[in-house]
C-alpha positions in Angstrom: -33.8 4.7 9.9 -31.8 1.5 10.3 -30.2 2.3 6.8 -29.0 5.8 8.4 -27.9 4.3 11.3 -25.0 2.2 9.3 -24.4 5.0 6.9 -23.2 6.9 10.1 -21.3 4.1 11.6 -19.4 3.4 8.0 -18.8 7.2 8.3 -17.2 6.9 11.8 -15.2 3.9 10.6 -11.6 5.0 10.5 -8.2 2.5 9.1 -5.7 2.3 11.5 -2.3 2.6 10.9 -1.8 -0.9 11.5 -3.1 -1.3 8.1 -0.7 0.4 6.1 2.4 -1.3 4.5 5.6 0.0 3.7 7.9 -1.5 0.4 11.1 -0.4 -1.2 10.2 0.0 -5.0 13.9 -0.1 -6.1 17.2 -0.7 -3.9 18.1 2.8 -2.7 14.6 4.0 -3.9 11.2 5.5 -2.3 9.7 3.8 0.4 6.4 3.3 -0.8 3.4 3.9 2.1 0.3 1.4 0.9 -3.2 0.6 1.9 -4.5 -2.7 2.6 -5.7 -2.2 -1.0 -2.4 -2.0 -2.1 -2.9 1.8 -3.1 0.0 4.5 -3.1 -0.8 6.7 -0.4 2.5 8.3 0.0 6.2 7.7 -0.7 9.0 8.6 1.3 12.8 9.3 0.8 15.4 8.3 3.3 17.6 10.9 1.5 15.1 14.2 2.5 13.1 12.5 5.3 10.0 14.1 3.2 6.9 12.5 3.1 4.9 13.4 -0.4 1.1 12.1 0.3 -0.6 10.9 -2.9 -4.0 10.2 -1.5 -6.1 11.6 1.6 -5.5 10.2 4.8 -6.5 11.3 8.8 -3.8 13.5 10.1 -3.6 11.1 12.9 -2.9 8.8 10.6 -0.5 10.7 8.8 1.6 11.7 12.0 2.1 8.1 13.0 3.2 6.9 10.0 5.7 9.7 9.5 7.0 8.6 12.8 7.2 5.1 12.1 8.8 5.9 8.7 11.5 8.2 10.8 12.2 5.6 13.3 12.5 2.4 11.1 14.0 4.8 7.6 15.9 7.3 9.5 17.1 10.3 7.6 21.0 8.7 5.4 22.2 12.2 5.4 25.8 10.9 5.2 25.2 8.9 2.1 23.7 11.9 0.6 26.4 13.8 1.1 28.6 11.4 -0.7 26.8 11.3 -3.8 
């Protein structure tokens, strides 16, 4: 019973956001979205403001990193234009 008992609190057991790291692969490039494992979980272009998810993560989750991503890599629709 004990051993059920921490399979079902390991399946409660949710990463928070807070856990997640974000790094530029190249200048001008993705913004890559990584664990605390350092896995891909999703990259995101500053040119689109479109999130591609590699991996599966809460929708919670999801929702407030897109946020954070669109408050601190907001949308360069001018420099787009440019090109």
């Amino acid at each position: 019973m004990r051993h059920l008992l921490s399979w079902w609190v390991m399946q409660k057991h949710h990463t928070a956001p807070s856990s997640y790291h974000f790094k530029r692969g190249k200048p001008d490039g993705l913004i890559l979205v990584l664990n605390e494992g350092s896995y891909v979980m999703a990259e995101y272009s500053e040119r689109t403001g479109e999130v591609k998810w590699q991996r599966v993560v809460l929708a919670t989750q999801k929702e407030k990193i897109e946020r954070w991503l669109g408050e601190h890599y907001p949308v360069q629709r001018a420099a787009a234009a440019r090109t």
